[in-house]
N, C-alpha and C positions, 0 to 999 in steps of 0.2 A: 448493621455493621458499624461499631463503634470500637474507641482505640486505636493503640497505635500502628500503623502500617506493619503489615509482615515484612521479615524479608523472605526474599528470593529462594527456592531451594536452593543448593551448591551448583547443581546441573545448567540451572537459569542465572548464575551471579556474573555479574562483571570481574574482569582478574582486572586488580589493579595496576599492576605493572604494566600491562597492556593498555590503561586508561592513560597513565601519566608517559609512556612509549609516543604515542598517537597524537597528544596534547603536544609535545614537543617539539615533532615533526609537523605537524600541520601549525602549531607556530610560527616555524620557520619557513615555511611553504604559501604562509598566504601571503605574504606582498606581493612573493613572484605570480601568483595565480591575479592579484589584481590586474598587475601589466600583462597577463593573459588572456584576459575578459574588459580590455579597457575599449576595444572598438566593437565589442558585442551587444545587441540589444534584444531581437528577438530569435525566438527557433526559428528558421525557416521552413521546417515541418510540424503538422498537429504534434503536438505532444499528447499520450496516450495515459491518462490516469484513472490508475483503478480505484473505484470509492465500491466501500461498501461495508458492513457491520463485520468485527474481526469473527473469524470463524467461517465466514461467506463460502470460502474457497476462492479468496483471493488470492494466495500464493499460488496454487494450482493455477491457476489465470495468467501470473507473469511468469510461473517457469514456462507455461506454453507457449506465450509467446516469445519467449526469449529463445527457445530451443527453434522456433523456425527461420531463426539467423540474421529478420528482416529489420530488427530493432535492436537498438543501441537500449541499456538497461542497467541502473546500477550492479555492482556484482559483490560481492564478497572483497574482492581484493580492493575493486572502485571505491567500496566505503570507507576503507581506512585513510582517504584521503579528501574526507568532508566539506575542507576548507578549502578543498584547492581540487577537486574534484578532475578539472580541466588536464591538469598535470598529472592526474591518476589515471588519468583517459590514456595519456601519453605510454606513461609507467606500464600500464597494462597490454598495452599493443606491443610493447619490448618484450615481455615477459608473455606473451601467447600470440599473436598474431603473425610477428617477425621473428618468432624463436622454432624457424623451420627446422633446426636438428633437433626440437624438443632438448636444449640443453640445460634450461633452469630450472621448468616445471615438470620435463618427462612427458608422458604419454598422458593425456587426458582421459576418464572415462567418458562414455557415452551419457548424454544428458540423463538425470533422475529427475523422475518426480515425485520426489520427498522431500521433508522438510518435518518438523520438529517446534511450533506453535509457532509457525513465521520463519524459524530459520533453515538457514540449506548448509550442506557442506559440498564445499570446494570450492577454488578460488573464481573459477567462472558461473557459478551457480548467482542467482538472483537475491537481493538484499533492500531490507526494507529503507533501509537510508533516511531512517529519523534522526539521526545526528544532524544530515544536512538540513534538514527542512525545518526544524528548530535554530537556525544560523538565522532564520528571517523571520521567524513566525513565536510571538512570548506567547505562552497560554499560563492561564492559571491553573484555579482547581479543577475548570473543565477543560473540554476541549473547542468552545465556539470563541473563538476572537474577541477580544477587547478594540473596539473602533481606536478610542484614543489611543491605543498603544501600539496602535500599527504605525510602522517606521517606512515612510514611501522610498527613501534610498535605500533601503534591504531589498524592498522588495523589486526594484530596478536592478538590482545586486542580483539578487533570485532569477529573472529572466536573463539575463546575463551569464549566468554561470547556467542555465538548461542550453541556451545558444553554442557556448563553447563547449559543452561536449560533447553535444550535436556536432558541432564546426570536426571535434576532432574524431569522431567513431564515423559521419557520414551517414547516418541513418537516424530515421524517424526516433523518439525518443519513449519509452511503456516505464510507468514505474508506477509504483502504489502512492496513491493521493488522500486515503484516510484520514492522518491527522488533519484532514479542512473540509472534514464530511460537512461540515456545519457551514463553510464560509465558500461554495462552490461558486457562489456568484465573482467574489472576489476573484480568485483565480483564473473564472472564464474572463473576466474582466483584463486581466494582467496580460493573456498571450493573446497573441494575434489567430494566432491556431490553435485548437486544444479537440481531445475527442475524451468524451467523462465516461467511460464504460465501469457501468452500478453492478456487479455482481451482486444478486439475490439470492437468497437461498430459505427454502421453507422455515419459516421462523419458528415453528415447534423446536425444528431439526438445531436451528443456527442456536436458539438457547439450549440445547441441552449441552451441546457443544462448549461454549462459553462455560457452561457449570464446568463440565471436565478440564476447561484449559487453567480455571483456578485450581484443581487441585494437582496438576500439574507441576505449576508453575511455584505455587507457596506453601504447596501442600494442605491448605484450607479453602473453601467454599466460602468462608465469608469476605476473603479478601478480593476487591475488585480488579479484575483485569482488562485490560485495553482502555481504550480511550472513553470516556466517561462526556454523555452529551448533557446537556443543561439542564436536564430532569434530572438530573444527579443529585440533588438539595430534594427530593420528594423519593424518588428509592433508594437511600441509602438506609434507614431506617426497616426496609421490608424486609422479608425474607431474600437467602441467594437466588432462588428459584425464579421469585418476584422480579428481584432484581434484573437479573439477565434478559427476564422475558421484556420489562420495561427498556433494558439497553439497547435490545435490539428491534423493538418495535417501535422508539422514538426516534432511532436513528434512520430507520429505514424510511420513515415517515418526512427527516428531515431531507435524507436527500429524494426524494420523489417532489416535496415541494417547490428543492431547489429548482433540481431540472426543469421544471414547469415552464421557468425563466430560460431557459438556453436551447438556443435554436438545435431543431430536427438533427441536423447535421454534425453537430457537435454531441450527441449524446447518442450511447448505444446501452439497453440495458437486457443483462444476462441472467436468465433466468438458471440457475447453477446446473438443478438436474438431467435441464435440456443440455449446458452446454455439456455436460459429462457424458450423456444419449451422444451428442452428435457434433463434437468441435468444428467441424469442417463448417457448418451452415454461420457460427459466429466468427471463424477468417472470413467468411464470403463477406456479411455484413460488415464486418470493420473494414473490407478493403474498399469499401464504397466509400463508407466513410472519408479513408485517407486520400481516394482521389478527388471529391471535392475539398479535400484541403490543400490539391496541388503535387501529392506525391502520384509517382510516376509509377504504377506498378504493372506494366507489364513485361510478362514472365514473373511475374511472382505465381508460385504454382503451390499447393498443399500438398506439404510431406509430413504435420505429425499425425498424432496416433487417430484412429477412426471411433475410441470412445475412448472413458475413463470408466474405471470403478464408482460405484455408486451406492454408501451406504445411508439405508433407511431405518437403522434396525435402532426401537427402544431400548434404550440404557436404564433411564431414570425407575425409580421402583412407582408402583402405583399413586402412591399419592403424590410424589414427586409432578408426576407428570400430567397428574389433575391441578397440580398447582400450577404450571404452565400454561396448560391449554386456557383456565379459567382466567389468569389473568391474562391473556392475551385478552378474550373475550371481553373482557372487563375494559382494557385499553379503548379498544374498536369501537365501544358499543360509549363508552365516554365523549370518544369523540373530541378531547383535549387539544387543542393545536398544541403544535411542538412550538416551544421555547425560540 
């Protein structure tokens, strides 16, 4: 993959107006969110981040848990106030929570599980909230952290604004923690509480996935999508195929290493096909989880759904997908530590 970056289909582009709308408001919005977050330090509940290689069925994961009521969670409408998140906490309970005549928003549908390469529609629906998490965290050309250019008042900043919107939703906090697949240690480091739930998923499956969400997304296969981990400087050069297989075999490999580091207790990893088989057995395990981090869950009881769809089916054409499985093989049998 050489040359200059694609852009975006139309489908996937940012509307500008909407970029410099957002920019202006949250402008104006963040001094006040500072004096909102000035006696915040930590959550006082685990915070619940999903890591895992994009394509996992990670969204599937937080719209689940978001749909069982029990977690506070970025949302759609939450996102558009990045900077000041705490105050969108606020905004949002006005506009759904306390809008018992449904007079702003109307009638809500029933929770969906879809979504559209990470995104969802509707204003309660779940949101990836990289805007915010790039407020504390500079990456380069990859995605693993530069030591020197981590800023400790961001990231005091960071715990601080998870605390206050904790403070103001009242519940546990689930959100996607990918972009720091690479720097888990950090993170566990940062909160007092935290639970890292690794969504896996058969890395055959998760790269072919990955190929489809490039052409998706830019409409070519050779352009890379998601977060790119430090072996990026050795596949960029390969085929797409290559590629993908390597993205998501180095990445899976980095957070397995992480975890290694982080106590029992703080980590729970999901194996996808099962949790799609049988989500009740992974609320059972997270709730264990969240009571040795102190949340109180009795009467918490399982109301979603009793499985998910579960597709296994090859897409790739024949060679395609010799080209997969072989470099996986190849990966494994290397034996490279991750970066």
């Amino acid at each position: 993959m050489t040359g200059a970056t694609l852009e975006r289909l139309a489908t996937h582009r940012r509307l500008p107006q909407l970029e410099e709308a957002l920019a202006t408001l949250n402008g104006l919005l963040a001094p006040i969110e500072q004096d909102v977050i000035a006696e915040q330090r930590q959550p006082r509940f685990p915070v619940v981040f999903i890591m895992g290689v994009a394509r996992s069925g990670s969204t599937l994961v937080l719209q689940w848990l978001a749909q069982t009521g029990l977690f506070g969670y970025p949302t759609n409408m939450l996102s558009r106030f990045f900077r000041a998140p705490a105050i969108g906490a606020m905004v949002q309970q006005i506009f759904t929570e306390y809008d018992v005549r449904e007079e702003i928003l109307g009638p809500q549908s029933r929770f969906e599980f879809e979504s559209n390469l990470g995104k969802t529609q509707g204003p309660m629906a779940p949101n990836e909230f990289w805007y915010f998490w790039r407020r504390f965290f500079e990456f380069g050309e990859i995605q693993k952290l530069d030591e020197s250019k981590i800023d400790h008042d961001q990231l005091r900043r960071f715990t601080a604004e998870l605390a206050a919107m904790e403070s103001v939703l009242q519940k546990p906090l689930a959100m996607k923690g990918m972009i720091l697949n690479w720097d888990i240690l950090l993170l566990n480091q940062l909160l007092d509480h935290a639970i890292f739930l690794f969504v896996r998923r058969d890395e055959y499956f998760n790269a072919q996935s990955l190929l489809f969400a490039r052409e998706k997304f830019f409409g070519d296969r050779q352009e890379w999508y998601s977060f790119k981990p430090p072996e990026y400087s050795r596949l960029r050069e390969l085929s797409p195929a290559v590629q993908v297989t390597g993205q998501v075999y180095f990445t899976n490999r980095a957070i397995e290493n992480a975890l290694r580091d982080v106590d029992e207790h703080r980590q729970l990893i999901v194996d996808y096909d099962a949790f799609c088989r049988t989500p009740e057995s992974v609320y059972s395990a997270l709730i264990d989880k969240l009571k040795v981090g102190g949340v109180k869950t009795e009467g918490w009881t399982y109301s979603g759904p009793t499985s998910f769809p579960v597709s296994s089916e090859v897409r790739l054409t024949a060679s395609e997908e010799a080209d997969v499985r072989e470099a996986l093989e190849r990966f494994k049998s290397e034996g490279i530590p991750c970066q």
